[in-house]
C-alpha positions in Angstrom: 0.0 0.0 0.0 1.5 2.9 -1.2 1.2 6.4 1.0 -1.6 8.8 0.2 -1.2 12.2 -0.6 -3.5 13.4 1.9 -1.2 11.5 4.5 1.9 13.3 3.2 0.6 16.7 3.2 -0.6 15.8 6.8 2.3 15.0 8.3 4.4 18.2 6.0 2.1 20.5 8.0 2.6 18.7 11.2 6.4 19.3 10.6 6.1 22.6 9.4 7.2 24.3 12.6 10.7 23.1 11.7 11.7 25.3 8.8 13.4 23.6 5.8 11.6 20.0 5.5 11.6 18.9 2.6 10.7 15.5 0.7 11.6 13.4 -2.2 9.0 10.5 -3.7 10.3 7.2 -4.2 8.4 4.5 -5.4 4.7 6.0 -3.8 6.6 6.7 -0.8 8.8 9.2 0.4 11.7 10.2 1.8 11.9 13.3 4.0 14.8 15.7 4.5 15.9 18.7 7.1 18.8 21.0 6.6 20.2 18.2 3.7 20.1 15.0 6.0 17.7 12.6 5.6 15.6 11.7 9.0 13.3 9.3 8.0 10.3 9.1 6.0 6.6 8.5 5.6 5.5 4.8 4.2 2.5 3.1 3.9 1.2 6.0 6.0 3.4 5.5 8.6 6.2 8.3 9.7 9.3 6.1 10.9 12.3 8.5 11.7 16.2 7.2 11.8 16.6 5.6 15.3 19.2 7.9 16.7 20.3 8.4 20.6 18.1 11.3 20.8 14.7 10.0 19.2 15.4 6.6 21.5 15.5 9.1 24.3 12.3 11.0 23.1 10.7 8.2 22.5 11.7 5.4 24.8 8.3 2.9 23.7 8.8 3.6 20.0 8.0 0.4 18.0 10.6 -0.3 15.5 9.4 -0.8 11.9 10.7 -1.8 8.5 9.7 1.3 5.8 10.0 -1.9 3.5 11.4 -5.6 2.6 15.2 -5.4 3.6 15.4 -2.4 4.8 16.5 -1.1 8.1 14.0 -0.6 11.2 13.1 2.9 12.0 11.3 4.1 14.8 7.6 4.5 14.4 6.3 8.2 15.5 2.8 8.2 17.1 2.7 11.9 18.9 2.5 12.7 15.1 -0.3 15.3 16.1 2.0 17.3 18.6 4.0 19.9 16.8 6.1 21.3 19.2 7.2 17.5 20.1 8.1 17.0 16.3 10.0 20.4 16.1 12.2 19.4 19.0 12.1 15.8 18.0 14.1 16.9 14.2 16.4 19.5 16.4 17.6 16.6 18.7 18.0 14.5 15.8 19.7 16.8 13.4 23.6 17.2 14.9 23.8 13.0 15.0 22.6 12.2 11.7 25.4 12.2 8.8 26.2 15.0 6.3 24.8 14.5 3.1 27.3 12.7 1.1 28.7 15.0 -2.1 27.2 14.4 -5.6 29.1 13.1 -7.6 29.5 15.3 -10.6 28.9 14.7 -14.1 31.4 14.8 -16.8 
């Protein structure tokens, strides 16, 4: 089951105290972005986020879930309709996920 629209644009407005979220579609799904670094993503209508320290912390009874087949569990977010908990849930998350790696450029 691929993620509705309506879902998507749900959870960009819940996230839109954060300034600078952005997404990408992949394959009816997609994946979502803040300052460049990806922290998860929203799939089959489910927002999973990258399990770092800080979301473990934030959210200590998280569920882990696949986003799909083979790939590795995130942590489910249920206090999806709390803004200001999503706001400091990205800024907590943001200085221990990875730079963006370069593109490589084309010739």
């Amino acid at each position: 089951m691929a993620t509705t629209v309506e879902y998507r644009n749900y959870v960009l407005e819940q996230l839109s105290g954060f300034e600078g979220v952005t997404y990408r579609a992949m394959m009816g799904e997609y994946i979502l972005y803040a300052q460049n670094k990806i922290i998860g993503g929203i799939y089959d209508n489910r927002f999973l986020v990258k399990p770092t320290p800080s979301a473990r912390r934030m959210m200590p009874y998280a569920p882990m879930e696949s986003p799909y087949e083979g790939a590795k569990d995130m942590l489910l977010v249920d206090n999806i309709e709390n803004r200001e908990f999503l706001t400091a849930l990205i800024t907590a998350m943001l200085p221990e996920l990875p730079a963006p790696k370069p593109r490589a450029r084309k010739r």
